[in-house]
C-alpha positions, 0 to 999 in steps of 0.5 A: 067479669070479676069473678077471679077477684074475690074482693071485686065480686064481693062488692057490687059497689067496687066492680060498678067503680071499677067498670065505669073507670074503665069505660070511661077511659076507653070513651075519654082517652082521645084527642078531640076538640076538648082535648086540643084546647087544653092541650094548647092552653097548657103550652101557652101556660095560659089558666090551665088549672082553671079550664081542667077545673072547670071541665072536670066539673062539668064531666062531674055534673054531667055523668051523674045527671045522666045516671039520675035520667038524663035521657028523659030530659033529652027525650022531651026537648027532641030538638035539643039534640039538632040545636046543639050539633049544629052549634058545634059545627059552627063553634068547631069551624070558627076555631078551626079557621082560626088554628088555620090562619095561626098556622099559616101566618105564623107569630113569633114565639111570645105572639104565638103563646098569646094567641091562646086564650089569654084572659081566665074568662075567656079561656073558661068560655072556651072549656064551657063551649068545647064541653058543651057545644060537642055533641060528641060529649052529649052522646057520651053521657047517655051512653055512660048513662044507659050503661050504669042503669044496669049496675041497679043501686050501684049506679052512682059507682059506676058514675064515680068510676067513669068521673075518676076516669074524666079526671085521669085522663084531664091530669094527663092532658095537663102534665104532657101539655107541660112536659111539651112546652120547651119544644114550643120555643121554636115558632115552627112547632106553633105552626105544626100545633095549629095546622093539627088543631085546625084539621082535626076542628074541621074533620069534627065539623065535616063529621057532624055536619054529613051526620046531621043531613044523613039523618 
């Protein structure tokens, strides 16, 4: 694959950064549930700093202890897995209801801007809870972590590529949440931000919940 990059083949290291940024990108670089969080904290300019912070530390911990054999844990706790999906849907539906009411009795634009996570631990709460309680973001660390076993020693490479790719994707959330905030002056692009928020809430929850009971 690296083969027409001289400096790229001749470093195991370099080839396993570069796949895991491009993997990474590829896995990350979708507006979930994380990612409308962020991006409706970043409108309201409410932590923004603190919850990409938090949640870059968290991809951090994560993607290099799923290198280090993270599905040996998961393989011992069998219903950790089924814990945690069912958690999610439940914390997926109550935000979405709650995106769902903002969007339908809408707030004046102060009022509106208040109704994201106004205190620093709340808002740190939440980015723990949309990391954490996303099966999504546990399947996506044991396939980062099957994948960079097949780099060898150059695992942790491939793990720093795909933090690196975690961390793009976190600064593009922050700057486009702020590049959007002069269009959220008009109470109506609340309305239409929350309406989106709360589909795409509920459109996880369903998705989780048809894929828990098919099992």
């Amino acid at each position: 694959m690296f083969a027409a990059v001289p400096f790229l083949s001749a470093s195991p290291l370099v080839a396993a950064w570069t796949s895991g940024t491009l993997t990474g990108l590829g896995m990350f670089a979708a507006v979930g549930a994380q990612s409308a969080f962020i991006l409706r904290q970043g409108i309201a300019r409410a932590h923004l700093f603190s919850i990409l912070f938090i949640c870059a530390l968290i991809d951090a911990c994560f993607i290099f202890a799923s290198v280090s054999g993270l599905q040996t844990l998961t393989a011992r706790l069998p219903g950790l897995a089924g814990f945690v999906l069912w958690f999610g849907v439940v914390f997926l539906s109550w935000y979405g209801l709650q995106s769902a009411h903002r969007a339908w009795r809408p707030a004046a634009g102060a009022q509106a801007e208040q109704a994201a996570l106004s205190s620093r631990r709340a808002a740190l709460l939440g980015a723990i809870g949309f990391s954490l309680l996303n099966p999504h973001f546990w399947l996506d660390m044991m396939v980062l972590g099957s994948i960079a076993h097949g780099f060898a020693d150059a695992r942790f490479g491939f793990a720093a590529g795909a933090l690196t790719a975690s961390v793009l994707w976190l600064i593009v959330l922050g700057l486009g949440s702020r590049l959007f905030a002069p269009f959220f002056r008009d109470p109506r692009a609340w309305r239409v931000l929350d309406g989106a928020i709360a589909l795409v809430m509920f459109v996880l929850a369903w998705r989780l919940a048809a894929g828990a009971i098919a099992q």
